[in-house]
N, C-alpha and C positions, 0 to 999 in steps of 0.2 A: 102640498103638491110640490113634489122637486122639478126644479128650473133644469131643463137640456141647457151641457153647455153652450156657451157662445164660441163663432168662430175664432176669440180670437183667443179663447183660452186652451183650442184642441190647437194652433200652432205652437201656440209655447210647448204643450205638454210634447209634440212630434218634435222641433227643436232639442229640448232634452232629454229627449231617447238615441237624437244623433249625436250629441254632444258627448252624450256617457259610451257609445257604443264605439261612437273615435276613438274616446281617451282608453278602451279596455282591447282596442285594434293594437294603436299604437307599442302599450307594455307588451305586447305578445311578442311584436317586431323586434322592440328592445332587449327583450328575452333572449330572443331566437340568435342575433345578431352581435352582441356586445360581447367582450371577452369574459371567461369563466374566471369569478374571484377565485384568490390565491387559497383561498382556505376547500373551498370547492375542490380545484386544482388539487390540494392533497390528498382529499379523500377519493379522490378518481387514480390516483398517481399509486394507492399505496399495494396494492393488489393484481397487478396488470393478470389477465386473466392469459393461465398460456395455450398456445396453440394446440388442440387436438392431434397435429398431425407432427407437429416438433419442426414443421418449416414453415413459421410464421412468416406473411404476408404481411408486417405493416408498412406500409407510405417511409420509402427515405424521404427524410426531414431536408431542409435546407443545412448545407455548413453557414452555418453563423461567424461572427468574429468573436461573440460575447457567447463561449461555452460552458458557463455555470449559471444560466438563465433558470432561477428558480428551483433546481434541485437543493443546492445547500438551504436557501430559504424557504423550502417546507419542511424541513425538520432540523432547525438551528440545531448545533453542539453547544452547550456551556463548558469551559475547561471544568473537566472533575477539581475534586476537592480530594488533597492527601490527607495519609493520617497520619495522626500527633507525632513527633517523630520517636523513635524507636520501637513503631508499633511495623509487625510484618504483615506482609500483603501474601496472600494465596495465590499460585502461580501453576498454569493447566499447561502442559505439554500436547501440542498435537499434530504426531508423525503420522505421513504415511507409509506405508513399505509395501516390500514384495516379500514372498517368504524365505528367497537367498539372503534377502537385506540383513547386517549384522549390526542390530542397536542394542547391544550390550553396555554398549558406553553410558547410556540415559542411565541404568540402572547403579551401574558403576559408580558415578561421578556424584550424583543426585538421589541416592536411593535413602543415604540418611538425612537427607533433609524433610522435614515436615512437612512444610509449608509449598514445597515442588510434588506436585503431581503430572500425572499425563495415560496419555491414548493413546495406544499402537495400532492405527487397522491395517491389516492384510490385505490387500487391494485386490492380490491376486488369489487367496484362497475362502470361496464361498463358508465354508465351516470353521473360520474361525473366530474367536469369541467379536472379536470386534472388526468388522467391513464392510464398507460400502453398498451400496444396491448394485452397483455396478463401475466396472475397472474402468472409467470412461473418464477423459478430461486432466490426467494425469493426478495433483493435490487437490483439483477443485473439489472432486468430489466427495472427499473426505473431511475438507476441511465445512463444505456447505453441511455435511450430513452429520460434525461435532454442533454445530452451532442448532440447527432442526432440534436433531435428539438433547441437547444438555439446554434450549436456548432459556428454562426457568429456572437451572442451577450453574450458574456459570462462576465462575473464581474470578478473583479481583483483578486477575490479569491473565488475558490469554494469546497461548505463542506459538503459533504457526510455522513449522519448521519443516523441512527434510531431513530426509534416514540418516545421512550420513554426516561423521560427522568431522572432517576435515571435505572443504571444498573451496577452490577458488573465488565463489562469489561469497562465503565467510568474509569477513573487515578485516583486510592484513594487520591494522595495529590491535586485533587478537589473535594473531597468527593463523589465523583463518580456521580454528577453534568451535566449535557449535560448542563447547562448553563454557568456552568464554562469555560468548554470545551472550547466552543464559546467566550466566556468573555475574557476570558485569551488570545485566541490562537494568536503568532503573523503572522499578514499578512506579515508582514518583512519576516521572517524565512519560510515560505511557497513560497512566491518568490525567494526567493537566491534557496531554494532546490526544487521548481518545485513543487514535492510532499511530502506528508507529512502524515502519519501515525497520527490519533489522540491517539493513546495508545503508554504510553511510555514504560509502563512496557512490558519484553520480556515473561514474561510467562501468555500463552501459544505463541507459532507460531516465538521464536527464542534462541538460532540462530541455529539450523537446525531441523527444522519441518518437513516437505515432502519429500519424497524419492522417485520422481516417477518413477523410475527405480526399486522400491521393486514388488517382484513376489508374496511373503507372506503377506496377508493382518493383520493388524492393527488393533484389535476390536475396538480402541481408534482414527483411523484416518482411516475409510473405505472407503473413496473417494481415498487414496494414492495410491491403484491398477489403478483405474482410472483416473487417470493423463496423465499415458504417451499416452495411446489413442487418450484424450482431448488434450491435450497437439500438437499432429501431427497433429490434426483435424485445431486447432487455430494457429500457428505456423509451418506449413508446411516445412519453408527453415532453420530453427532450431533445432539446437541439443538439446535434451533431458536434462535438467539440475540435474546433481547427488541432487540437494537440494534445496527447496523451502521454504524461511524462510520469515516472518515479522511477527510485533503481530498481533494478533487475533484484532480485529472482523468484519472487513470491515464498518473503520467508514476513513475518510480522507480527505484531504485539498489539494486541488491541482490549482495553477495557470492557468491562461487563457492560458499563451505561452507553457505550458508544456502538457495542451491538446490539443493545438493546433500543437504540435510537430508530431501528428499524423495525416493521413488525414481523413477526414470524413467519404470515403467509408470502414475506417478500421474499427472504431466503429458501421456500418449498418452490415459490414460479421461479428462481435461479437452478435451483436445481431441474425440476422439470424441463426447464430448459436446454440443460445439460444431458439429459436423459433423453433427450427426442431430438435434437440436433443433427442433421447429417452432417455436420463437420468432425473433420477426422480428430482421434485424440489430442493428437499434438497442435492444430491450431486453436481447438476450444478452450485447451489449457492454455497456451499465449494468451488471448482474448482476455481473458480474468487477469494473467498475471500486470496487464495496463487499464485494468478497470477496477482494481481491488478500492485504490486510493478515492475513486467515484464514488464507490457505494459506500462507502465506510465515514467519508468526509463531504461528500460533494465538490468536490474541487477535483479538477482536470487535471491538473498540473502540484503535485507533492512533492517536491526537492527541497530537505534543509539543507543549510548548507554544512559541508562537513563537519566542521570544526564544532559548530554546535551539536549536529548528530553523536560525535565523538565524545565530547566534552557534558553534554546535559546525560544521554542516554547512556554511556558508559563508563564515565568518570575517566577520561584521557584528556586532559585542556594541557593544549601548548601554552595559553596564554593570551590567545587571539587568533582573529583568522589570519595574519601576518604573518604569527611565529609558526601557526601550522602550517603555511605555502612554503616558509623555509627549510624545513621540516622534509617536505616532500620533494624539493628540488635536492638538496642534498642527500637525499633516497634515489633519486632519478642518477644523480652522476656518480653514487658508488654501482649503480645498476651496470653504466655505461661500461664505468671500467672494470667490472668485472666480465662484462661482454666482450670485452678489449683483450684481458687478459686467457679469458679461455680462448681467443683464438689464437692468440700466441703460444701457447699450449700443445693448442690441436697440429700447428704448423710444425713445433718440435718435435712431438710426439711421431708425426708421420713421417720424419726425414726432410720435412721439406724447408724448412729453416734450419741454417747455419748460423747457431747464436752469435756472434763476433761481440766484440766489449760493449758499444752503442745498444743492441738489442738486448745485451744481458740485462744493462743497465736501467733499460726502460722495463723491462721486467720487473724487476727487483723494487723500483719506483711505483708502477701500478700495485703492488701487493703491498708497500708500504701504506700508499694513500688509501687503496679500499678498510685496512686494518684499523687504518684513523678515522674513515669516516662513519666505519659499520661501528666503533665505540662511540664515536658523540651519537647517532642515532639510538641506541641503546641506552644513551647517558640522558638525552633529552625525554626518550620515551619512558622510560622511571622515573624523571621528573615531571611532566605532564601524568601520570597516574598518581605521584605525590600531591599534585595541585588537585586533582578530581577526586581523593580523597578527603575532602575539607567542602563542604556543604555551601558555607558561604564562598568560597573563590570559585566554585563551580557554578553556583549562581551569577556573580560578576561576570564571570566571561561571556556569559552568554545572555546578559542586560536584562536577566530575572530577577525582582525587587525580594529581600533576603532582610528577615531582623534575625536577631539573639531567640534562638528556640526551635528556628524553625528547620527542618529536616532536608534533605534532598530535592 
């Protein structure tokens, strides 16, 4: 005959149904409440789903002070690894154009090289062999829609350029050159950094360009209100970065592993994004061209500094950052006096100066000294391209460790 139990074994057994019933309350709380591990965090992060309607609603985030909260730390960069040296690296061209655009020069300059390839899209005409979904965002969206379409067979170095090919924001010590650019650029130095900036000079876009946390707009930077927007739209689990810096102009070199550090469905929601945007061409192209160095690196802020951009990336080392600051001040004062000189010039030319012996003489003075200083600059600038031809001193200067063998 089985014994009913006793009372004081039906309290224990009610005691430990509340005991287990707290402890399975409590985890739920804990759950609900705690912060989302960082691994978690990435797989939520990597996919942002885009908006149906192309004007996404998320939540502006707080400006923080600390702008690289977690984006570089879910998908560290390792510096690539070069190869043996005297082995060649594969190199992808990729322009955008219009159908006036005249890039005959790529084919020109580059067409007997092997190892250089490239992609022309047509921005502006639907029919031809290679163009965009649509002519929107100026480069972005050709350059989003190389990486989509090629992003399983990509070259060991790829370089993001515009049509044309002399322009201002080219690096005057390659004469502002887009063949230079390319000629020079090394693929070594693009691997070890992933990505790479083809302008070494910081002005315009370093070192602190964008503020898109500024409430007051910019006459000189009108996309800067429209950032933090764009910013939570593209960036969702991301804090607001007090500063958005690199140089201008969205031209750059970036490795196969270093776009592949991202996954493919991230670059389709950048595009999408791009494609359903109400923002007009030209600030959603700004927008990318100070967010390039976020996605590519996670870091806010990408300014080398010249003389290494100069000297690692295209084989020009004055020697130090020293000899390059001298370098450029003695560029600045033949600048001056060649300023000086043309308007004594202009003064003569119109009647309006009467040379007398004094103003001849200062004439004749200023065309002396521009003559001497545009030859040392030219004498220096040949010697700094001798120095960056030599592997090991081009290492040196820019305090990269270099034995006997090793390449670029």
């Amino acid at each position: 005959m089985t014994r009913a139990p006793d009372l004081w074994t039906l309290n224990m057994f009610s005691c430990g149904r509340w005991i287990a019933s707290s402890f399975i309350t409590a985890a739920i709380l804990i759950g609900l409440f705690a912060p989302i591990p960082a691994s978690w965090q990435t797989l939520l992060a990597i996919t942002p789903r885009p908006h149906p309607s192309g004007t996404a609603t998320f939540p502006l985030q707080t400006v923080l002070d600390d702008p690289q909260q977690g984006y570089s730390a879910k998908r560290p960069f390792q510096p690539g690894i070069t190869k043996p040296a005297g082995e060649n690296y594969t190199k992808m061209l990729v322009i955008p154009r219009t159908h006036a655009e005249n890039v005959d020069w790529i084919d020109e300059n580059f067409g007997p090289d092997a190892n250089i390839d490239w992609k022309i899209y047509v921005v502006d005409q639907p029919d031809a062999p290679l163009h965009p979904p649509q002519n929107k965002g100026h480069e972005v969206m050709v350059y989003l829609s190389y990486i989509i379409d090629h992003y399983d067979d990509l070259s060991d170095v790829n370089i993001f350029m515009h049509s044309h090919r002399h322009a201002w924001h080219n690096n005057d010590l390659l004469g502002s050159d887009a063949v230079q650019v390319v000629s020079r650029l090394s693929s070594e130095r693009v691997l070890r950094e992933g990505y790479m900036n083809l302008r070494c000079h910081w002005d315009p876009g370093c070192p602190g360009w964008m503020n898109p946390g500024n409430i007051e707009e910019d006459v000189n930077k009108q996309e800067e209100t429209m950032l933090a927007k764009s910013w939570s739209e593209l960036f969702p689990l991301d804090a607001i970065p007090n500063v958005l810096a690199q140089p201008c102009c969205a031209q750059f070199a970036i490795s196969r592993d270093r776009i592949r550090g991202l996954p493919l469905a991230r670059y389709v929601a950048f595009r999408e994004w791009l494609l359903k945007t109400n923002m007009s061409d030209y600030f959603s192209g700004r927008v990318f061209e100070y967010i390039w160095q976020f996605i590519f690196t996670g870091k806010n802020v990408v300014c080398s500094r010249e003389h290494v951009c100069y000297c690692d990336g295209f084989g020009i080392c004055f020697g130090g950052e020293k000899e390059y600051d001298v370098y450029n001040e003695k560029l600045k004062e033949r600048t001056r006096m060649e300023e000086e000189l043309q308007e004594l010039e202009d003064l003569r030319n119109n009647g309006q100066q009467d040379f007398a012996l004094p103003e001849e003489r200062k004439y004749i003075e200023l065309q002396e000294n521009i003559e001497s200083l545009r030859a040392w600059c030219e004498r220096e600038k040949d010697n700094a391209r001798a120095r960056g031809d030599v592997a090991e001193y081009r290492a040196r200067e820019v305090g990269r460790s270099w034995k006997d063998g090793d390449g670029f």
